[in-house]
C-alpha positions as a Markdown table, in Angstrom:
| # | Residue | x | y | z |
|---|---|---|---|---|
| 1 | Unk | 5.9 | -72.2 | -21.0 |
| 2 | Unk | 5.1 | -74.9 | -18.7 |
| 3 | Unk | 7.0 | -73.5 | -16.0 |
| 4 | Unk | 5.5 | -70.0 | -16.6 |
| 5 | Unk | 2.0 | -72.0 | -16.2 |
| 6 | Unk | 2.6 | -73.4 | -13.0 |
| 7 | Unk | 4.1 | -70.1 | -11.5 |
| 8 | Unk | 0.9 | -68.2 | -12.7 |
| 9 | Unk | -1.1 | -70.5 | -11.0 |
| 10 | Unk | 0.5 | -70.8 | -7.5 |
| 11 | Unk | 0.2 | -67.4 | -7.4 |
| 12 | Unk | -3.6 | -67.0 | -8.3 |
| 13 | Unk | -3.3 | -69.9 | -5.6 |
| 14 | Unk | -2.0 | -68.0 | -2.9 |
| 15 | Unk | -3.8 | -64.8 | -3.7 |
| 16 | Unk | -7.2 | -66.8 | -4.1 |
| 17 | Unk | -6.4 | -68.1 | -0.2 |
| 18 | Unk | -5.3 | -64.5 | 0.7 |
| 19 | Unk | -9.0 | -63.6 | -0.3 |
| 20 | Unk | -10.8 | -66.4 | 1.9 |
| 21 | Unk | -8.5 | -65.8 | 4.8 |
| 22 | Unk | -9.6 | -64.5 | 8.2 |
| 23 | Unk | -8.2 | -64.4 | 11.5 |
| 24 | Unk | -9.1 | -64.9 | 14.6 |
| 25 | Unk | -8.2 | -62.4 | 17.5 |
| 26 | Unk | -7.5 | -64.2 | 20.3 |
| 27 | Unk | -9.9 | -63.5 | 22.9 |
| 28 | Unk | -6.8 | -62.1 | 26.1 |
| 29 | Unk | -6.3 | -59.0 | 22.6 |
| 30 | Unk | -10.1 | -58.5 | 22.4 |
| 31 | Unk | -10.4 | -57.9 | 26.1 |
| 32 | Unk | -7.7 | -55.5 | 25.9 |
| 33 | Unk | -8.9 | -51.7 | 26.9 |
| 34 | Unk | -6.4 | -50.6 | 24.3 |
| 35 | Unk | -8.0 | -53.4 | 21.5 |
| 36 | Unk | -10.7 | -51.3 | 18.8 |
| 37 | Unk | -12.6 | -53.6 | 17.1 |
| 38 | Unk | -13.4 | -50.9 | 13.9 |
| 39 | Unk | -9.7 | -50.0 | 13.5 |
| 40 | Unk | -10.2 | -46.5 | 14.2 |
| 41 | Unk | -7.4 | -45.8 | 15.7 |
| 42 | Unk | -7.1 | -42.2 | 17.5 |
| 43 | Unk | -5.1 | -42.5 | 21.3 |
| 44 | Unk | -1.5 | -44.2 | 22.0 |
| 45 | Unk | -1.3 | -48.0 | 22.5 |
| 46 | Unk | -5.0 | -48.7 | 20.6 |
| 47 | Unk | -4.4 | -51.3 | 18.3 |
| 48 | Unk | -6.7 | -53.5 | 16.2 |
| 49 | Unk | -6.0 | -56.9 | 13.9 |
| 50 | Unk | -6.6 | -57.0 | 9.8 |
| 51 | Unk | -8.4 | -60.1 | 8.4 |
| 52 | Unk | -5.1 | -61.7 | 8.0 |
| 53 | Unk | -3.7 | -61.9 | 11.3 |
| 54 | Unk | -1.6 | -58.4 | 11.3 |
| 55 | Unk | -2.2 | -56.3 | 14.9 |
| 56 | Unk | -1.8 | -52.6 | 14.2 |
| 57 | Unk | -1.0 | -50.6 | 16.9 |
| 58 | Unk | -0.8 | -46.4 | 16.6 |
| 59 | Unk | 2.9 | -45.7 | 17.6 |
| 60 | Unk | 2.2 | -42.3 | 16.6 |
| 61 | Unk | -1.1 | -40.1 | 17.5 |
| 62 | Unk | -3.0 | -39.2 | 14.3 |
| 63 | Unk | -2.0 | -35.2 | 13.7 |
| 64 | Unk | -4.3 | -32.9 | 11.9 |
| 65 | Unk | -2.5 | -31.1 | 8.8 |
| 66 | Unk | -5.5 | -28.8 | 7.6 |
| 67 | Unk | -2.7 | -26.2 | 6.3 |
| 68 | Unk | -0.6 | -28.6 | 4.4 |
| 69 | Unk | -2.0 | -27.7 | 0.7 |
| 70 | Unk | -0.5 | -27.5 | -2.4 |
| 71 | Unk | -2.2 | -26.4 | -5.6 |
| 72 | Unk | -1.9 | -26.1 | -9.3 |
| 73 | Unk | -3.7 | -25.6 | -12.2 |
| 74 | Unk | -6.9 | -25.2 | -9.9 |
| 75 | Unk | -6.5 | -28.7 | -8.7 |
| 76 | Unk | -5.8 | -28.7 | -4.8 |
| 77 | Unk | -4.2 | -31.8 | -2.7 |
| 78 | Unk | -4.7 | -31.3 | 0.9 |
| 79 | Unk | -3.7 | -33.2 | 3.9 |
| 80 | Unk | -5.9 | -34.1 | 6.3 |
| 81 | Unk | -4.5 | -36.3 | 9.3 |
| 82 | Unk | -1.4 | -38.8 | 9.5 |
| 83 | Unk | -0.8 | -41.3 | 11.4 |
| 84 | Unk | 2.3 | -44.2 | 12.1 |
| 85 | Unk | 1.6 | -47.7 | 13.0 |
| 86 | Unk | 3.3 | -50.5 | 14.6 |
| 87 | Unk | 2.3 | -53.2 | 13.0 |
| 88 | Unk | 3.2 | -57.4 | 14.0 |
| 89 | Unk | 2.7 | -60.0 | 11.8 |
| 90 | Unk | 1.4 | -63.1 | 13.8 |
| 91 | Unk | 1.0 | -65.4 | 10.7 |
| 92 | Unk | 2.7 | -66.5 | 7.4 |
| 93 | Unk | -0.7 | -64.9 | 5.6 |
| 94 | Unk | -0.3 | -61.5 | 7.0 |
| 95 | Unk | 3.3 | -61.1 | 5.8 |
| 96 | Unk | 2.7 | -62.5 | 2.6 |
| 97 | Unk | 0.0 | -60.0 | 2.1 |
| 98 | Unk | 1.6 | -57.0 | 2.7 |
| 99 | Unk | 4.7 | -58.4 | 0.7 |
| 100 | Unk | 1.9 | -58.2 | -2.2 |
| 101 | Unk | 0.5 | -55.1 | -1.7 |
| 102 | Unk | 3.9 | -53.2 | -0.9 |
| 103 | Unk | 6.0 | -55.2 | -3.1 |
| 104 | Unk | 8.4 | -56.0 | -0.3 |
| 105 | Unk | 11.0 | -59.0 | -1.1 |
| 106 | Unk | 11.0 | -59.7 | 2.9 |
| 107 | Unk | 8.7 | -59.0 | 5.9 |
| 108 | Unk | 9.9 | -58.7 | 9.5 |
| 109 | Unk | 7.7 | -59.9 | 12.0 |
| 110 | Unk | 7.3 | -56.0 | 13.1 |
| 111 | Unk | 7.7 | -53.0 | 11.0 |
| 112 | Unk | 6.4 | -49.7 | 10.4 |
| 113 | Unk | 4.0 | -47.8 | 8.2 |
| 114 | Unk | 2.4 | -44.4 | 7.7 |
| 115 | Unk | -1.0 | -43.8 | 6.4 |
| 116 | Unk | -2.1 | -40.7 | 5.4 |
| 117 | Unk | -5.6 | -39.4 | 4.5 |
| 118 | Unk | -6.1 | -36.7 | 2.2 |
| 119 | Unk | -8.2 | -34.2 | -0.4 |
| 120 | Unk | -8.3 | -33.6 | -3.8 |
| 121 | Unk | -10.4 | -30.7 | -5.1 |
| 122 | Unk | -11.0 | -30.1 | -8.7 |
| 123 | Unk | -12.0 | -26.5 | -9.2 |
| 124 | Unk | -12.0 | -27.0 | -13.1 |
| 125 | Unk | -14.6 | -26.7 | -15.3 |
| 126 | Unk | -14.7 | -30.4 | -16.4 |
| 127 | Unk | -13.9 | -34.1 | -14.6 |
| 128 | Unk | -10.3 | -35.2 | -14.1 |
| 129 | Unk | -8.7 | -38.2 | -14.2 |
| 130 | Unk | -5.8 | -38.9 | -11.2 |
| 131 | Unk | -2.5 | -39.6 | -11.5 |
| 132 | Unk | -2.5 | -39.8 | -7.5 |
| 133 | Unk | 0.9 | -40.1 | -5.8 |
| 134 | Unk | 4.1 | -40.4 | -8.0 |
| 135 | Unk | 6.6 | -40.7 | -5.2 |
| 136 | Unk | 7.3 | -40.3 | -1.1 |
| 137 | Unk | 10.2 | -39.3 | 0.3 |
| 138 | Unk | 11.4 | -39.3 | 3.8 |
| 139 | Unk | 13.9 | -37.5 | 5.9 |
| 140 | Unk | 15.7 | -40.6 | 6.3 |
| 141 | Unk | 16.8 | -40.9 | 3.0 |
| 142 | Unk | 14.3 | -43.4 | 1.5 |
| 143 | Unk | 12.5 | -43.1 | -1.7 |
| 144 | Unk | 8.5 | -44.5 | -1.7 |
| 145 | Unk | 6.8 | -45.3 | -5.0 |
| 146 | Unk | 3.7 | -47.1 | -5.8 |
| 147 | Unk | 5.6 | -49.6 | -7.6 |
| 148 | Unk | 7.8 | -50.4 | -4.4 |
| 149 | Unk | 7.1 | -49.9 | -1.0 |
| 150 | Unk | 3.5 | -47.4 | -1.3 |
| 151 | Unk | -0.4 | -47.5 | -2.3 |
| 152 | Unk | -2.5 | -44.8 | -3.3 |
| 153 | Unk | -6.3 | -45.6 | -3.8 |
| 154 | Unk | -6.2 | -41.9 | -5.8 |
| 155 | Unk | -4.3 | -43.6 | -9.2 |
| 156 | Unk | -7.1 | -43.8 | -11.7 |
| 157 | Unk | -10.1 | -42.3 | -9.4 |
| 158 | Unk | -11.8 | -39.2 | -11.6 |
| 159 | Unk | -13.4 | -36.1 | -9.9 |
| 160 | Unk | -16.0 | -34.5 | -11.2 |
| 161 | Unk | -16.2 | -30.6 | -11.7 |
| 162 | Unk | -16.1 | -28.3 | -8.6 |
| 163 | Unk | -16.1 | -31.9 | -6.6 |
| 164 | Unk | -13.8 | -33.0 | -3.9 |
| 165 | Unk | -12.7 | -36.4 | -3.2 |
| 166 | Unk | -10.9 | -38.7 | -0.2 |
| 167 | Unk | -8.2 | -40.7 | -0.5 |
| 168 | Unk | -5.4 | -42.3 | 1.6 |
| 169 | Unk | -2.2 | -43.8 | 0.9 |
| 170 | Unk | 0.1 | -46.2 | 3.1 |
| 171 | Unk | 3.9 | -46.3 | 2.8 |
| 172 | Unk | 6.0 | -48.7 | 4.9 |
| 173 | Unk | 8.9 | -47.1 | 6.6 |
| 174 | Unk | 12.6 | -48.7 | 7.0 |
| 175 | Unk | 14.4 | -48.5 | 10.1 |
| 176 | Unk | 11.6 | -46.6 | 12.1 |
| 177 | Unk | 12.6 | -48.3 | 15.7 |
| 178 | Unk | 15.7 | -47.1 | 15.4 |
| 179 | Unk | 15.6 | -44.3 | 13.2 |
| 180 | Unk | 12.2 | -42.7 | 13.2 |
| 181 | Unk | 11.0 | -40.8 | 10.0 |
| 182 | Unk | 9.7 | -37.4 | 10.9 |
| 183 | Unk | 8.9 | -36.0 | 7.5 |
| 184 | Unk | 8.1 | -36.9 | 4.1 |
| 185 | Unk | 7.9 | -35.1 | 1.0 |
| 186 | Unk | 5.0 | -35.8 | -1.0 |
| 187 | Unk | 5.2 | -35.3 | -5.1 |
| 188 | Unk | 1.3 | -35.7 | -7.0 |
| 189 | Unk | 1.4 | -36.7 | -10.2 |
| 190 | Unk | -0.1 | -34.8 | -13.4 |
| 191 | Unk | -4.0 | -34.7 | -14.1 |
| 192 | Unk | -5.6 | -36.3 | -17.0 |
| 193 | Unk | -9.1 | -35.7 | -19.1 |
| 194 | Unk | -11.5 | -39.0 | -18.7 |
| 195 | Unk | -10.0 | -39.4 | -22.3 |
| 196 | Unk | -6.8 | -39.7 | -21.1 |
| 197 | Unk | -5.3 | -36.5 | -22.4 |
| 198 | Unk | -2.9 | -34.5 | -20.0 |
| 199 | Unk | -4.5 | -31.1 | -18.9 |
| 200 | Unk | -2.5 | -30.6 | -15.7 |
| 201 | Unk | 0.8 | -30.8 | -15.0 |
| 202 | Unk | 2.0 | -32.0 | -12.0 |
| 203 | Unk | 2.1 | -29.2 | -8.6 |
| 204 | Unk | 5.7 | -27.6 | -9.0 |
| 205 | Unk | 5.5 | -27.8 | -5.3 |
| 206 | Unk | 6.2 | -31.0 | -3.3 |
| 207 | Unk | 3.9 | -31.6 | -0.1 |
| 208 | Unk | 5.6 | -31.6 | 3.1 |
| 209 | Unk | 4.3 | -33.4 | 6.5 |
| 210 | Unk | 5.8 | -33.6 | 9.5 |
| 211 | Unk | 5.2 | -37.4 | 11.3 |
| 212 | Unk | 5.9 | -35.7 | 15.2 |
């Protein structure tokens, strides 16, 4: 038990200095043309720094997928825009926090990652409750889950009747340099009632988006 104790509490340690962390872009990145302050990224080569000392730089344009929709049980899931980022970790903090949020045993000092912004519309008569994203799948023959390797900020969120909703999830991506993912199929999860009873299955359909 003693051991257990002491594990617990280096790691509210280290999340507690993950919270209070915040880098500091060096001023020859800030000058950059290329360097968004906002991290809106929309044109080739812009990049921007997280909090923790990660630079993010778009290696792939944001695309528009208005027409990628799937639908079931009068719940719709519709992509809006995708993008692929480069990202560099320039300190211990920023690889330890995407090794927390992504559950990754070990962090390069550059990898990839997709985000993805999307819709939800609930065209029922009453609120639902989310299941969000159950699993991603590339082209490449890897397997995303929110458990390992994705994050969905739809899990849990509730919609209310004849309401829409925007979400985005982030997935990191193995072997992009070398062998670049250019589609993934996304499968949604099942809907719930704010009591927690299933009233939707999950879309039969998976979603498919193309990264180029």
């Amino acid at each position: 038990m003693a051991n257990d104790q002491s594990a617990n509490t280096d790691s509210s340690s280290a999340s507690s200095d993950l919270n209070r962390y915040n880098y500091h872009v060096p001023k020859k990145e800030t000058q950059s043309k290329n360097y968004v302050k906002n991290g809106k990224l929309t044109k080739p080569h812009q990049f921007s720094y997280d909090r923790f000392g990660t630079k993010q730089q778009l290696a792939q344009p944001s695309i528009s997928h208005v027409s990628a929709v799937v639908g079931q049980h009068n719940i719709t899931y519709q992509i809006l825009n995708v993008k692929v980022l480069k990202n560099s970790a320039k300190t211990a903090a920023a690889k330890q926090a995407v090794a927390q949020v992504l559950n990754l045993p070990n962090v390069p000092d550059t990898y990839y990652t997709f985000v993805i912004n999307y819709k939800v519309t609930n065209e029922r008569p009453v609120k639902i409750a989310l299941n969000g994203v159950t699993s991603v799948k590339t082209n490449q023959g890897q397997t995303l889950q929110t458990s390992n390797q994705l994050t969905d900020s739809a899990a849990g969120q509730q919609i209310a009747a004849g309401q829409s909703r925007k979400f985005v999830m982030n997935g990191y991506l193995y072997h992009y340099a070398n062998n670049p993912t250019t589609e993934l199929s996304i499968a949604f999860g099942p809907a719930f009632n704010t009591k927690g009873k299933q009233i939707a299955n999950a879309p039969d359909q998976l979603l498919h988006v193309k990264l180029s």
